[in-house]
C-alpha positions as CSV (number, residue, x, y, z in Angstrom):
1,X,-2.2,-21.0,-54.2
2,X,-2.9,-19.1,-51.0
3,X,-4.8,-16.0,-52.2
4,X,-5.8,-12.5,-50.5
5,X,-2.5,-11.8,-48.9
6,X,-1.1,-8.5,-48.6
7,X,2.3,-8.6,-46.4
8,X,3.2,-5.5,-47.9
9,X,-0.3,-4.0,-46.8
10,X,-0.1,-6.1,-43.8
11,X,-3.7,-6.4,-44.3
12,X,-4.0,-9.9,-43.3
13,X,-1.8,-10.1,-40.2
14,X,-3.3,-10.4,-37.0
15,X,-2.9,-9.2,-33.3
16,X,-1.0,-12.0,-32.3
17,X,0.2,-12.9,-35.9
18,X,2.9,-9.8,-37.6
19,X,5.6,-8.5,-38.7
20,X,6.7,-5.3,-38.2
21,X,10.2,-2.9,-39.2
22,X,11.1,-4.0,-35.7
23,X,10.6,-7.3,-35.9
24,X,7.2,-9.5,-35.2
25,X,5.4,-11.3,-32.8
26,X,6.9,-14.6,-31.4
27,X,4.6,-16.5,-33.6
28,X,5.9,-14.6,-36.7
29,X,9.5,-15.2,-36.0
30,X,9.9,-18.3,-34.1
31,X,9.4,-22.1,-35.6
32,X,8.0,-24.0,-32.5
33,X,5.4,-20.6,-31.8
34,X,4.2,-20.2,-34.9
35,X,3.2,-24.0,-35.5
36,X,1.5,-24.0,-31.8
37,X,-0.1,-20.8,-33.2
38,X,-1.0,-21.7,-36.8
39,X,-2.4,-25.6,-35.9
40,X,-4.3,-25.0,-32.6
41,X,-7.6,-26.2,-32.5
42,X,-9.7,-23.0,-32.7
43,X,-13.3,-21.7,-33.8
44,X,-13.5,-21.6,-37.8
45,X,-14.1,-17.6,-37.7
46,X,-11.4,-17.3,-35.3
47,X,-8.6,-14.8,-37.1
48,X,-5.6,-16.0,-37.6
49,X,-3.7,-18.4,-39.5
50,X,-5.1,-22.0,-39.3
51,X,-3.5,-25.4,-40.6
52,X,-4.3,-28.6,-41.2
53,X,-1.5,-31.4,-39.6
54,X,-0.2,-34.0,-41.9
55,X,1.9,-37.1,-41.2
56,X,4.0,-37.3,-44.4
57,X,5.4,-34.8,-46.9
58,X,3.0,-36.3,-49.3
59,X,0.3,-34.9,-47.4
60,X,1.3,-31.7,-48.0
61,X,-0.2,-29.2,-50.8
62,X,1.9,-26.4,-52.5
63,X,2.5,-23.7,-50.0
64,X,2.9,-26.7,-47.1
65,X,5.2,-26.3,-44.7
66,X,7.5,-28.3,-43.2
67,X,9.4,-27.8,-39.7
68,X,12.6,-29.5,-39.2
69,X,15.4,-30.4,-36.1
70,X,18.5,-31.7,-35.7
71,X,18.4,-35.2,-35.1
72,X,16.5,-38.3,-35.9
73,X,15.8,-38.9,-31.7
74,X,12.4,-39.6,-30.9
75,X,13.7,-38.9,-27.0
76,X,15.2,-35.7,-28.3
77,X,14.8,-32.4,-26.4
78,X,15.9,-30.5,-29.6
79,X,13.4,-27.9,-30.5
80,X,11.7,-27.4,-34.2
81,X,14.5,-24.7,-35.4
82,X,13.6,-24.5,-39.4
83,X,10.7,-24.0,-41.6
84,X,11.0,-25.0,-45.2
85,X,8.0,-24.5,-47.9
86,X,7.0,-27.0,-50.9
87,X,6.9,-25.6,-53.9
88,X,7.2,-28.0,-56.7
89,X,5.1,-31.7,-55.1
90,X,6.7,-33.6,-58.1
91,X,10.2,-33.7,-57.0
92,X,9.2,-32.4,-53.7
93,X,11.2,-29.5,-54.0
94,X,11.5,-27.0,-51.2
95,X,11.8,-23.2,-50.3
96,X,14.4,-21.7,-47.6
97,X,15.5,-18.5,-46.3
98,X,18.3,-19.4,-44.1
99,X,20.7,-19.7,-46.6
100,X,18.1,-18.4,-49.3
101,X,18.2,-21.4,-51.6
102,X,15.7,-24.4,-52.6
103,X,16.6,-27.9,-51.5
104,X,15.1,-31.3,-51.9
105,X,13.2,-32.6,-49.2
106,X,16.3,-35.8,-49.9
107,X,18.7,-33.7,-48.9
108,X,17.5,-33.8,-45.7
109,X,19.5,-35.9,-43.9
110,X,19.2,-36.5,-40.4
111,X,16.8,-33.9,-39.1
112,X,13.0,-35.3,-37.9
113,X,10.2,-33.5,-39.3
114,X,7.0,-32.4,-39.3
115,X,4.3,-31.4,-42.1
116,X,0.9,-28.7,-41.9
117,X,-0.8,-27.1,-44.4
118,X,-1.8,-23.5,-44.2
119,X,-5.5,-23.5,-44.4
120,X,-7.1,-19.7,-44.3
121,X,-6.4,-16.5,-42.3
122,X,-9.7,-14.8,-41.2
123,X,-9.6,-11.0,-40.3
């Protein structure tokens, strides 16, 4: 369980890392910015979101995400277009927005992946 988030506070967002009435930063609302943002190597009290990189889905804790593209290519110039969060490691059961529904990471069929865990946000 990630603790000490306030979205609605936006309390733990940072400079480069928001949301906002009018949108957010690119790292907020775009896949391939926000894991170049979230899994950069940085300084441990460096603010923002950190993540940890792992090969498999089984890697992944509750709260993981997972990125996905069209495509199973590993020429392909298809960009990282969906994020997906685990929420049930057991069946491997995952969270969506885009249609708002929960899938199982076996129904994805045909799209290449990759897997980070959200680590800490420091203010």
């Amino acid at each position: 369980m990630i603790t000490g988030f306030n979205v609605a506070g936006r309390e733990n967002m940072s400079s480069q890392w928001y949301a906002g009435p009018g949108g957010g930063s690119p790292e907020w609302e775009n896949v391939e910015a926000f894991w170049d943002y979230a899994t950069k190597p940085r300084d441990p009290q460096q603010s923002g979101v950190h993540g940890e990189i792992v090969e498999t889905i089984f890697g992944l804790d509750i709260g993981g995400i997972v990125q996905t593209r069209s495509g199973r290519f590993d020429n392909t110039d298809e960009r990282y277009s969906h994020n997906l969060l685990l929420v049930e490691k057991s069946t491997l059961l995952l969270a969506q927005n885009t249609p708002d529904c929960f899938v199982y990471y076996s129904d994805l069929a045909d799209v290449d992946n990759r897997f980070f865990n959200p680590r800490y946000l420091i203010e």
